[in-house]
Residue frames as qw, qx, qy, qz and C-alpha x, y, z in Angstrom:
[[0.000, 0.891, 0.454, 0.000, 0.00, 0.00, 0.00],
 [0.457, 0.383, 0.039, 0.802, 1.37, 3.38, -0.72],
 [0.272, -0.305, -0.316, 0.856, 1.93, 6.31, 1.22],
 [0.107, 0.816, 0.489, 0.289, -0.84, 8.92, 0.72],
 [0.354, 0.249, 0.150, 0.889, -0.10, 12.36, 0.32],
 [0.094, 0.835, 0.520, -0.152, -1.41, 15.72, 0.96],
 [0.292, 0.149, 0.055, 0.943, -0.21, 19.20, -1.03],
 [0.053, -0.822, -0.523, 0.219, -1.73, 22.16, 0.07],
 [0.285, 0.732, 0.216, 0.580, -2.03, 25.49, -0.90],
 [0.267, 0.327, -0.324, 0.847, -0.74, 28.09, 1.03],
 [0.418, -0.335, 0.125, -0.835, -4.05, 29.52, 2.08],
 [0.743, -0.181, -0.606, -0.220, -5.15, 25.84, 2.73],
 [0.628, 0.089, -0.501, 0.589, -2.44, 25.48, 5.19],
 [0.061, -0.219, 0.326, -0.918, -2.82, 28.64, 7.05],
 [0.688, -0.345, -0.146, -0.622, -6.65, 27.74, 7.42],
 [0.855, 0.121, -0.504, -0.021, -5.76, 24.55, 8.69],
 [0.356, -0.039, -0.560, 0.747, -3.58, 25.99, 11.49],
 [0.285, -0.242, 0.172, -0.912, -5.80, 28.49, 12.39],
 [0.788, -0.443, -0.047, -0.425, -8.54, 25.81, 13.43],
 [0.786, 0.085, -0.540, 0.288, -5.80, 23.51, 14.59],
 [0.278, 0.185, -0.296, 0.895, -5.38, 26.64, 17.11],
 [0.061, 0.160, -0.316, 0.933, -8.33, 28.19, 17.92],
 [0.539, -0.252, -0.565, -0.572, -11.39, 26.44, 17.04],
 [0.648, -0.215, 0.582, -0.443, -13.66, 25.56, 20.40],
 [0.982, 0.118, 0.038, -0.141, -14.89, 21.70, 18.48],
 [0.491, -0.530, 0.668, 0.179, -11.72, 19.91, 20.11],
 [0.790, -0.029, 0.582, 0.189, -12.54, 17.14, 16.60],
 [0.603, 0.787, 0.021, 0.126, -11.82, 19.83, 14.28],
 [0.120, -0.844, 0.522, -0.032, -8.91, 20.79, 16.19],
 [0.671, -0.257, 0.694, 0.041, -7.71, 16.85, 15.87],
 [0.830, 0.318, 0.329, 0.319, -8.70, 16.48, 12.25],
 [0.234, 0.960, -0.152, -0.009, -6.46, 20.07, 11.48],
 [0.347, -0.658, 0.668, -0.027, -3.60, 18.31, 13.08],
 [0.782, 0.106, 0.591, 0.167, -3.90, 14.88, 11.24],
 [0.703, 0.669, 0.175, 0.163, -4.17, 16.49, 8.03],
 [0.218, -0.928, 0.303, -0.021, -1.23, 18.80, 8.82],
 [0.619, -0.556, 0.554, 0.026, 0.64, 16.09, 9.61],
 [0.741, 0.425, 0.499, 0.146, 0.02, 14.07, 6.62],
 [0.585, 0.729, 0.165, 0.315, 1.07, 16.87, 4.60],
 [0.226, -0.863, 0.450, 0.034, 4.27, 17.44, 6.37],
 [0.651, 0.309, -0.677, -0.149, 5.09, 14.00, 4.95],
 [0.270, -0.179, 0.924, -0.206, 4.32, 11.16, 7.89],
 [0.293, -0.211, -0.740, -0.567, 2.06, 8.29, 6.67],
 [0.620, -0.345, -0.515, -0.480, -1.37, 7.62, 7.87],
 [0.855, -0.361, -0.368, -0.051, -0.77, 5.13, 9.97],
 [0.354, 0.091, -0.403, 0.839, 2.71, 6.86, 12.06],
 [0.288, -0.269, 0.138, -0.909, 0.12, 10.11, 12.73],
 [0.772, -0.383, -0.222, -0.456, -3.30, 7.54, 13.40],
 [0.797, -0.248, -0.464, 0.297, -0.71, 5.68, 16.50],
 [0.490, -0.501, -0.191, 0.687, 1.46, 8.06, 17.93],
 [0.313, 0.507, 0.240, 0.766, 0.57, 11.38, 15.91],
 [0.347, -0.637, -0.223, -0.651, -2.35, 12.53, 17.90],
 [0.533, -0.419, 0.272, -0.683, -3.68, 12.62, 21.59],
 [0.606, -0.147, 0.732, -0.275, -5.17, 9.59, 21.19],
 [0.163, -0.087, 0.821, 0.541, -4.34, 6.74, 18.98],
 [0.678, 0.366, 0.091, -0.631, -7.15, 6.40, 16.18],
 [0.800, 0.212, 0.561, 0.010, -7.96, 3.66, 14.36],
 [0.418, -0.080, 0.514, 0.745, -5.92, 4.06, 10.67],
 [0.135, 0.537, 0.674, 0.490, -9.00, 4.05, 8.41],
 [0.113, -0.860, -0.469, 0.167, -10.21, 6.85, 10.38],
 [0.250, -0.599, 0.344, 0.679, -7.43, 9.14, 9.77],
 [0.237, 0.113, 0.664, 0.700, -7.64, 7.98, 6.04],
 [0.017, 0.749, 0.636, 0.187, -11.63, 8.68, 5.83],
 [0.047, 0.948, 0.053, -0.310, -10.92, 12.92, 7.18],
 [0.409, -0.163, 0.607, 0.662, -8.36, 12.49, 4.24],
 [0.029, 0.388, 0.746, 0.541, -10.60, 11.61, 1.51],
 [0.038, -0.862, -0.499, -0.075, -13.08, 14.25, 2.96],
 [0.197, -0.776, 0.072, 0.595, -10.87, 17.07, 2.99],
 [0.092, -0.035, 0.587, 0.803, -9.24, 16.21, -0.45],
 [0.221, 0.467, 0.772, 0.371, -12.83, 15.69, -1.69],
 [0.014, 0.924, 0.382, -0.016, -14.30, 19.52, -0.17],
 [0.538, 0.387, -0.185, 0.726, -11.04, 21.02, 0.42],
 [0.217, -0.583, 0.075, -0.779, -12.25, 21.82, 3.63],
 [0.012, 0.194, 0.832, -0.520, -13.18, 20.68, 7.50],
 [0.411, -0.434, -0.365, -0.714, -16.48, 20.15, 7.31],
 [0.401, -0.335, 0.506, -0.686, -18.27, 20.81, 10.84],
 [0.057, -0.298, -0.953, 0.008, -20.45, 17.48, 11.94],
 [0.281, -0.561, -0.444, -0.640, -24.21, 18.32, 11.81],
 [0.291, -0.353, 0.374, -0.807, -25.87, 19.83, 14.82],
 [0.227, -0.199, -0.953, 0.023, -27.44, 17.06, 16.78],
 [0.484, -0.487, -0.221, -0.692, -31.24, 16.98, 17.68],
 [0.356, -0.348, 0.684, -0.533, -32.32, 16.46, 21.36],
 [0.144, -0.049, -0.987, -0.050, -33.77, 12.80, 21.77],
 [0.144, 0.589, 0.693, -0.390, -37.42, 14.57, 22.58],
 [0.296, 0.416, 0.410, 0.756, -38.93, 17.15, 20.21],
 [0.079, -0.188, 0.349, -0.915, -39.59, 20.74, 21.53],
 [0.078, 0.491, 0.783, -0.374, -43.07, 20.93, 23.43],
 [0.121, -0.222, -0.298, -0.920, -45.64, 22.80, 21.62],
 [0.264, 0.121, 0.558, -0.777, -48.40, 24.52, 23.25],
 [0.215, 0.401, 0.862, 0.225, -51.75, 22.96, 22.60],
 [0.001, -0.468, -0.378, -0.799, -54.24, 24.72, 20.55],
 [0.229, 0.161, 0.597, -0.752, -56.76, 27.18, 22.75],
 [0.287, 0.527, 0.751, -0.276, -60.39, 26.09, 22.60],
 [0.095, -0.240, -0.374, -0.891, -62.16, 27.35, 20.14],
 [0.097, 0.500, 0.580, -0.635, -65.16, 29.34, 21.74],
 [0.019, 0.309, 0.664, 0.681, -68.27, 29.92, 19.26],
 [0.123, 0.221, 0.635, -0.730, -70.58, 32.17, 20.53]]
């Protein structure tokens, strides 16, 4: 299996630190630093054992690859919904005189 790559573009790069730095969503600040890494030239699987915080499984490191090369961007996870749906007041009476 071959070593996967990552070139970036100046501005890529600079984005890339900046959330690696300052973002509050600690898993953007982990995938800014994987990709980072990757495109400082370690492979995959060096950065998904001893790259990060905490080891990650390889394929997972490969999969925010292939979704950065494919948007050229961190994309945020959706916003989760609460496990109840809001309460909604019930209708008032209708009062026919």
């Amino acid at each position: 299996m071959r070593q996967r790559t990552l070139d970036l573009a100046v501005s890529e790069r600079a984005a890339l630190e900046h959330i690696r730095d300052h973002d509050r969503r600690p898993y953007l600040r982990e995938r800014a630093a994987a990709l980072l890494k990757i495109a400082d030239g370690l492979a995959a699987l060096q950065v998904a054992r001893s790259g990060l915080l905490k080891p990650r499984h390889p394929e997972t490191i490969l999969l925010w690859l292939n979704d950065f090369e494919q948007h050229r961007q961190l994309r945020p996870r959706p916003a989760c919904r609460g496990a109840f749906p809001p309460r909604t007041t019930p209708a008032s009476p209708r009062t026919d005189a």
